[in-house]
C-alpha positions as CSV (number, residue, x, y, z in Angstrom):
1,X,142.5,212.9,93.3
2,X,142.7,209.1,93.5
3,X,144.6,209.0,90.3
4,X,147.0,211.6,91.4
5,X,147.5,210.1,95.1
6,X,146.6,213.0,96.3
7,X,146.2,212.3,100.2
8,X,142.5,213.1,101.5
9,X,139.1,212.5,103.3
10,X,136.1,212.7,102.1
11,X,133.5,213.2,105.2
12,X,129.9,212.8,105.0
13,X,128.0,215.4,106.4
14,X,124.4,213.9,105.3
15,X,121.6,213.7,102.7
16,X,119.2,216.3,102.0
17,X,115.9,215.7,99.5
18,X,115.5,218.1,97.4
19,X,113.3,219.4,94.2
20,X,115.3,219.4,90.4
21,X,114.8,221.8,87.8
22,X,113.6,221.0,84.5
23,X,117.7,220.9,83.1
24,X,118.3,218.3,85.5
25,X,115.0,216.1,84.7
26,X,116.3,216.5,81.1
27,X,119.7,215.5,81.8
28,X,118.7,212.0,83.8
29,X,116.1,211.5,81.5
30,X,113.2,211.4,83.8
31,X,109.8,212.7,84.8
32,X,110.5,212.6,88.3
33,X,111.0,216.0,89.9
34,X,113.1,215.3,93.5
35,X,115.6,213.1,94.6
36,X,118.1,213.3,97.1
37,X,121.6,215.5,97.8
38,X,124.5,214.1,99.4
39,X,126.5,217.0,101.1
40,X,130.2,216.2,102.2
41,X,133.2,217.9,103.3
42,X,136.5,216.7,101.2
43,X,139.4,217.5,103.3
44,X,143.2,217.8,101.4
45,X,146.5,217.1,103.2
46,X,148.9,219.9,102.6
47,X,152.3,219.4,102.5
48,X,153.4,222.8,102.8
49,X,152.0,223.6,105.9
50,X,154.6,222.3,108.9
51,X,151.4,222.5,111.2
52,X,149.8,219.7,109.5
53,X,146.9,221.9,108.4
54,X,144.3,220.8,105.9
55,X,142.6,222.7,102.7
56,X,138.4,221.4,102.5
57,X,135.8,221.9,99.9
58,X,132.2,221.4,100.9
59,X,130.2,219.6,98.0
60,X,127.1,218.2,96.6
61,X,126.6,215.0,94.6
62,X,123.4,214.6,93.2
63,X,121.8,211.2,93.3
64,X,119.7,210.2,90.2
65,X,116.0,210.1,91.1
66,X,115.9,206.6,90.5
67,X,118.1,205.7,93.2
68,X,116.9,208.0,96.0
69,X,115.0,205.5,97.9
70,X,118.3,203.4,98.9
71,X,119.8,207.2,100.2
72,X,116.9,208.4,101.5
73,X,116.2,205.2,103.9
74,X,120.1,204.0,104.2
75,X,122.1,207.8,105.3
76,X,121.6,210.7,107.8
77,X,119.1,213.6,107.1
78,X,120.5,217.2,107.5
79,X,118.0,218.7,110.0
80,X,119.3,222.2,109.4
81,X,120.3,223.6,106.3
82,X,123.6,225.9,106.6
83,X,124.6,228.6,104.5
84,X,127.2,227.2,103.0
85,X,124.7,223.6,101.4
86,X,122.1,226.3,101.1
87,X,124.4,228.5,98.6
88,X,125.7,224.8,96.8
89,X,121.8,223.9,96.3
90,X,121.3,227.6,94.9
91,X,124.2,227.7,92.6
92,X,122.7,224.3,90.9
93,X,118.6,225.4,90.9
94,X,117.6,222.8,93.5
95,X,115.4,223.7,96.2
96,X,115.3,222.0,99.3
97,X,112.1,219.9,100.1
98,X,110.6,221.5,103.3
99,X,109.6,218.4,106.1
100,X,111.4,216.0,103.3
101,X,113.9,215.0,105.8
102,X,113.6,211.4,107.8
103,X,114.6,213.4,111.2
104,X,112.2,216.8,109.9
């Protein structure tokens, strides 16, 4: 979007630790089975709406194990999981890590 100029936000909702599945270990090339979700809302001006409304995606970014500690200790914790991260965290094989939340 940044090389399009596409105008939008990109809101953090918060971090969320979480389990991988063996696809994931393989792909960042680790033995280490959690690390930590960042869950946001990107939020897209449309133009063709007069009333200034906007079009949002909710999304995960998942941070290599090797890096969780600076998320982990550094963002806000999601103390409730909604449908909406809970589907995202599904569609991917990640399971969240019960009581692995700061604020848990």
């Amino acid at each position: 979007m940044y090389d399009s100029n596409i105008d939008f936000d990109k809101e953090f909702l918060g971090t969320i630790q979480v389990t991988l599945p063996n696809w994931l270990m393989k792909e960042f090339k680790t033995q280490q089975d959690s690390s930590v979700v960042l869950y946001s809302r990107v939020l897209v001006s449309n133009d063709s709406l007069l009333n200034e409304n906007f079009i949002y995606s909710e999304l995960i970014e998942i941070v290599p194990p090797e890096l969780k500690d600076v998320f982990i200790n550094k963002t806000k914790s999601i103390t409730r999981v909604d449908e909406n991260l809970l589907s995202l965290l599904k569609e991917v094989d990640l399971k969240e890590i019960k009581g692995g939340n700061k604020y848990d």
